[in-house]
N, C-alpha and C positions, 0 to 999 in steps of 0.2 A: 305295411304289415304291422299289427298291434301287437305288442308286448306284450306278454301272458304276466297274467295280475300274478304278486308274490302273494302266498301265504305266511299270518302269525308265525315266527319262530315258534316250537313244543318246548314244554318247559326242559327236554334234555338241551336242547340244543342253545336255548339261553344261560341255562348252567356252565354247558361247555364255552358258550362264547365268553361268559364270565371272567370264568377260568382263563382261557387264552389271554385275555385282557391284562390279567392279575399275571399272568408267569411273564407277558413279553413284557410289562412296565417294569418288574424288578430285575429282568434281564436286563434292559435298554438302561436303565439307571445305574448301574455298571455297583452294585453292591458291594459283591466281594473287590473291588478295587483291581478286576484281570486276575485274581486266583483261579477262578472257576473261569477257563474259554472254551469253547467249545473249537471253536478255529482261530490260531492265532493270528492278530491282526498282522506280522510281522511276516505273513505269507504272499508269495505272490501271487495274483489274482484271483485269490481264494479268500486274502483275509479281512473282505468287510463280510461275507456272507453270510453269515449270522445275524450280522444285524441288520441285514437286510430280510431274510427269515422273519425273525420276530419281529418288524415293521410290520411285515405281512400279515403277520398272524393280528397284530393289534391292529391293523386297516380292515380284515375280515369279523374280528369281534365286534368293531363299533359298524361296520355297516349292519352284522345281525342286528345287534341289539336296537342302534337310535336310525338304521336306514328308513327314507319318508317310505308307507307303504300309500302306491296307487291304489283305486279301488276301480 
């Protein structure tokens, strides 16, 4: 069965992957130094999820943005 060819990202959806991009690397870079958590990592089996979240979210921007497109 053949894969259905993807379509150009629309320029909203390039903006928001952008975006994505830009919020999960200054997350993931840990700025405020653990002021700002969203879930403490000090939690039991709760406290990487966050940053496992915003992996996601920056494995989903870069495949919008630089994923190969078939034709």
């Amino acid at each position: 069965m053949a894969e259905p060819a993807r379509a150009e990202p629309g320029p909203l959806r390039s903006i928001a992957a952008l975006l994505a991009i830009a919020l999960a690397l200054v997350y993931l870079s840990n700025v405020g130094q653990g002021t700002f958590e969203l879930v403490p990592d000090a939690a039991p089996l709760f406290g990487n999820l966050d940053e496992v979240v915003a992996s996601l979210v920056l494995f989903w921007g870069s495949l919008t943005l630089f994923g190969r497109r078939r034709s």
